[in-house]
C-alpha positions in Angstrom: 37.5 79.7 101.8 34.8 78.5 104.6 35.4 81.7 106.8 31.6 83.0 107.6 31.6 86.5 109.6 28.2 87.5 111.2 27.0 91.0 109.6 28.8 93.1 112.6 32.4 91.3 112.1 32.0 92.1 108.7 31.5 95.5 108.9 33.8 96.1 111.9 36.6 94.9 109.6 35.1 96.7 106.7 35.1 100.0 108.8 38.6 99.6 110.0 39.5 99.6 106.3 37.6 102.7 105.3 39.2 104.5 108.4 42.8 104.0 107.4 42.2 105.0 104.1 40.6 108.5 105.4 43.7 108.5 107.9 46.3 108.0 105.2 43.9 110.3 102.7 44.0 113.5 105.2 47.6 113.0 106.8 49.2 112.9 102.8 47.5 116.2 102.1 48.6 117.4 105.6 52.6 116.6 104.6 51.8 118.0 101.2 50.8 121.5 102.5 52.9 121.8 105.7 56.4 120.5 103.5 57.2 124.8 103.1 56.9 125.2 107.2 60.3 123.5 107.9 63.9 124.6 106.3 64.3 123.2 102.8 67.5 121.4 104.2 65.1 119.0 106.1 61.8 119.0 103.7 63.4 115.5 102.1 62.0 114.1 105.5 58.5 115.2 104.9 58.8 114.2 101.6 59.0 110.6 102.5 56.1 110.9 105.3 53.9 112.2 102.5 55.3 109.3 99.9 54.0 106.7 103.0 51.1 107.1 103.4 50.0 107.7 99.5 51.7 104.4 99.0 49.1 102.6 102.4 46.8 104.6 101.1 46.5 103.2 97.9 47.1 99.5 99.0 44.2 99.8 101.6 41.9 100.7 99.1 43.5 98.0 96.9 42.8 95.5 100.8 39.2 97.0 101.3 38.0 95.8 97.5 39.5 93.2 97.7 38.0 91.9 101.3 34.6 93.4 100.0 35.0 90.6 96.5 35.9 88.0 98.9 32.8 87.6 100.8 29.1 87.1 99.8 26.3 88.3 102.3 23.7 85.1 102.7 20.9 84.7 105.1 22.4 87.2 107.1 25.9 86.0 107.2 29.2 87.1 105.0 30.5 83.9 103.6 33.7 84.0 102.2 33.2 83.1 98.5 36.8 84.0 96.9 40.1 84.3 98.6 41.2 87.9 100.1 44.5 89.4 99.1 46.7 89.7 102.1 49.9 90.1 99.6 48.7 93.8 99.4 49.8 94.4 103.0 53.0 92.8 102.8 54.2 94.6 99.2 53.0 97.7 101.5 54.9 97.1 104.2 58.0 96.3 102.2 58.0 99.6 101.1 56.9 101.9 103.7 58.8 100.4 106.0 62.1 101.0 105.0 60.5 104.3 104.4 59.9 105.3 107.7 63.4 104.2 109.3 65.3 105.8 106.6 63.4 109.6 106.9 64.3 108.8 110.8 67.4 108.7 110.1 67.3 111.5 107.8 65.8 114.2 109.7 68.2 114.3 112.1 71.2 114.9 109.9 73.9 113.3 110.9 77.4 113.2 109.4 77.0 111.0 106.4 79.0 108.1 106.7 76.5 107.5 109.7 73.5 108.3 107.9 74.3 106.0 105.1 75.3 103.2 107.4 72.4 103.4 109.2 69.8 103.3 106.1 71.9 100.9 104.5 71.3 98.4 107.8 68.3 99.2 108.8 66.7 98.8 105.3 68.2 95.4 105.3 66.8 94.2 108.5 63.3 95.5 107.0 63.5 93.7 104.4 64.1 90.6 105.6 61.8 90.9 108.7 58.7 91.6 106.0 60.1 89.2 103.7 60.5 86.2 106.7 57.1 87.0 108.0 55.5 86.4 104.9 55.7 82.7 104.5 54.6 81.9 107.9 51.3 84.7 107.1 50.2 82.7 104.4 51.1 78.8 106.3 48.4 76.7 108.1 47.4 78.1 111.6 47.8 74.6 112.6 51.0 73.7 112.1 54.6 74.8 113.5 55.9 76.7 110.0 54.3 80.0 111.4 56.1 80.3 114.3 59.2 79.5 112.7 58.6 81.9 110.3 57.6 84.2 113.0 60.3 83.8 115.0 63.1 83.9 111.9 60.8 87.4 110.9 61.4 88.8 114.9 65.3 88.3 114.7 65.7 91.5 112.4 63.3 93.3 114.3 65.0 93.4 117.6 68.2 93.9 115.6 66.4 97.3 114.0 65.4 98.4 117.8 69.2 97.9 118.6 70.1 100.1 116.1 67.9 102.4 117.3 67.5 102.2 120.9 71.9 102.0 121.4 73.5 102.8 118.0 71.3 105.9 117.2 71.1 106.9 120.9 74.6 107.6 120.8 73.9 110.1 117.7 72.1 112.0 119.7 74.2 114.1 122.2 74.2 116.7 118.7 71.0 117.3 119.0 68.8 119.6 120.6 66.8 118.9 124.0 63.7 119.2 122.5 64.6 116.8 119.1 65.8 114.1 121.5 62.6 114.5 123.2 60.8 113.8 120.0 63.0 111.0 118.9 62.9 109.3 121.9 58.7 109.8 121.5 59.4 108.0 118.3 61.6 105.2 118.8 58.9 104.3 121.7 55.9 104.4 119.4 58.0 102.0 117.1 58.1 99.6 120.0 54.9 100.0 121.2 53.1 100.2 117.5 55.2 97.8 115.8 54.6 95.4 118.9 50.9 94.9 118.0 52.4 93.5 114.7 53.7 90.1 116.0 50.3 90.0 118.2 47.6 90.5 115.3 49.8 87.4 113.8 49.9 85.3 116.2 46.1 85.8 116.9 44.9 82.9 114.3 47.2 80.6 116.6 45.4 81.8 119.9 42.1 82.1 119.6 40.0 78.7 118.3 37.8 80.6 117.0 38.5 81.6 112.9 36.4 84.6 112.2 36.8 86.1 115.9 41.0 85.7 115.1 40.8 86.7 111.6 38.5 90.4 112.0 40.9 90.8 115.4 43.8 90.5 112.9 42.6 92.4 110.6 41.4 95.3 112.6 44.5 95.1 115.1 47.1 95.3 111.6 45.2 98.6 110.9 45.5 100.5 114.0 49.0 99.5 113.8 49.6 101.1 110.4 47.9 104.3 111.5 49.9 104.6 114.5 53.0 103.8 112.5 52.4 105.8 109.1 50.8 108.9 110.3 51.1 109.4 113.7 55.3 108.3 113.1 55.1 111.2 110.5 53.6 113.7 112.6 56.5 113.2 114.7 59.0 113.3 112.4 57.4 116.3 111.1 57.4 118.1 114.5 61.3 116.9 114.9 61.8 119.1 111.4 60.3 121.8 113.0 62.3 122.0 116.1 65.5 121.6 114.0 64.2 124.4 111.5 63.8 126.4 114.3 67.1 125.3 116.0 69.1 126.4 112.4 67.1 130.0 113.0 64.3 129.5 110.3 61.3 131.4 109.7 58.6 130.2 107.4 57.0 133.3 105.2 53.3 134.3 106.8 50.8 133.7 104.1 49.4 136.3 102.7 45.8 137.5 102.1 45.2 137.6 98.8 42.1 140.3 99.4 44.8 142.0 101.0 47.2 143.0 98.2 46.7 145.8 96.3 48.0 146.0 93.0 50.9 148.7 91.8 48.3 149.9 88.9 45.5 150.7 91.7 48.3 152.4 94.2 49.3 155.0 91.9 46.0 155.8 91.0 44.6 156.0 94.3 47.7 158.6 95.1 46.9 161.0 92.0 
């Protein structure tokens, strides 16, 4: 507990925080309301996105009090006073993550032997890549355990982009043009999102200095999760969409309340 942040790390990390928390806030009431705009046969997809991001949402507010408790601001300096929770990330990640492969899968519905192969070994490789990663998190920068740890973690990672990249890429000659544009969109921000993962942990390792690696981390883990929680479910929203539209459904136009006149008031208006 001898990290010391200057005033502006603090606060970079602090905003970062209060950012994903108003990303996760706005994109759960955005699934919410939007759920009735795609065909009820593929609103369990939506469903997840919006159980997601409640569930970072309420762990990031759980990782902002607990980094604000965990450092004291003297002389102009934070200094960290008591230790700061990463555990909250990791119990997030063990279930979001899972999550968001399985309403992958979902959306596109597949025959179901495939669909329930799929979740069933993609789930597991989630698992254990959050589960692998977290020993080497909480180990000494200095020594080799993190990056064996690390590297035990990345094993089921690239096995989940196999699966998705070759297995599910053979699922897709069913679909339409316009879905396998969106999945393809989506298996690439995976790569590309998930990516900075394995970087932000790594960091303490790489740069000698602690507080520049650890607000780095910190800040690089967020953009991460927004990309990969909202942004993954605005995707998988917009591949409903297509596929709502694809099966020839309409969502209802809402109506103006102000608009509707009541029976009562019609007959009387006729006499």
């Amino acid at each position: 507990m001898d990290l010391v942040l200057s005033e502006n790390q603090f606060d970079l990390v602090y905003n970062s925080f209060s950012f994903v928390i108003a990303c996760m806030g706005a994109a759960f009431l955005f699934f919410l309301l939007s759920r009735s705009k795609v065909a009820p046969r593929h609103q369990l997809a939506v469903t997840i996105s919006t159980i997601v991001v409640a569930i970072a949402a309420y762990h990031y507010v759980r990782i902002f009090d607990s980094w604000n408790a965990a450092f004291e601001l003297v002389n102009g300096e934070y200094l960290q006073v008591a230790p700061f929770n990463e555990g909250y990330r990791y119990v997030d990640w063990l279930l979001t993550v899972p999550l968001l492969l399985a309403e992958l899968v979902i959306v596109l519905k597949l025959n179901k032997s495939t669909t329930r192969s799929l979740i069933t070994r993609l789930t597991i490789a989630a698992v254990l890549m959050i589960g692998l990663g977290w020993p080497g998190e909480i180990a000494d920068p200095d020594t080799a355990a993190r990056t064996i740890w690390g590297i035990a973690s990345t094993i089921p990672f690239v096995y989940i982009l196999y699966v998705l990249f070759v297995e599910l890429g053979k699922s897709l000659n069913r679909q339409s043009a316009g879905v396998r544009k969106l999945v393809d969109g989506l298996r690439y921000i995976i790569l590309a999102t998930w990516g900075v993962y394995p970087i932000a942990y790594l960091l303490p390792q790489i740069i000698d200095n602690q507080a520049t690696a650890e607000v780095a981390r910190q800040v690089g883990y967020s953009i991460a999760d927004v990309l990969a929680k909202p942004l993954f479910g605005l995707l998988v929203f917009a591949i409903a969409v297509a596929k709502s539209r694809d099966d020839g459904f309409e969502p209802a136009l809402d109506q103006d309340p102000g608009l509707v006149v009541p029976d009562d008031a019609s007959e009387l208006a006729n006499n």
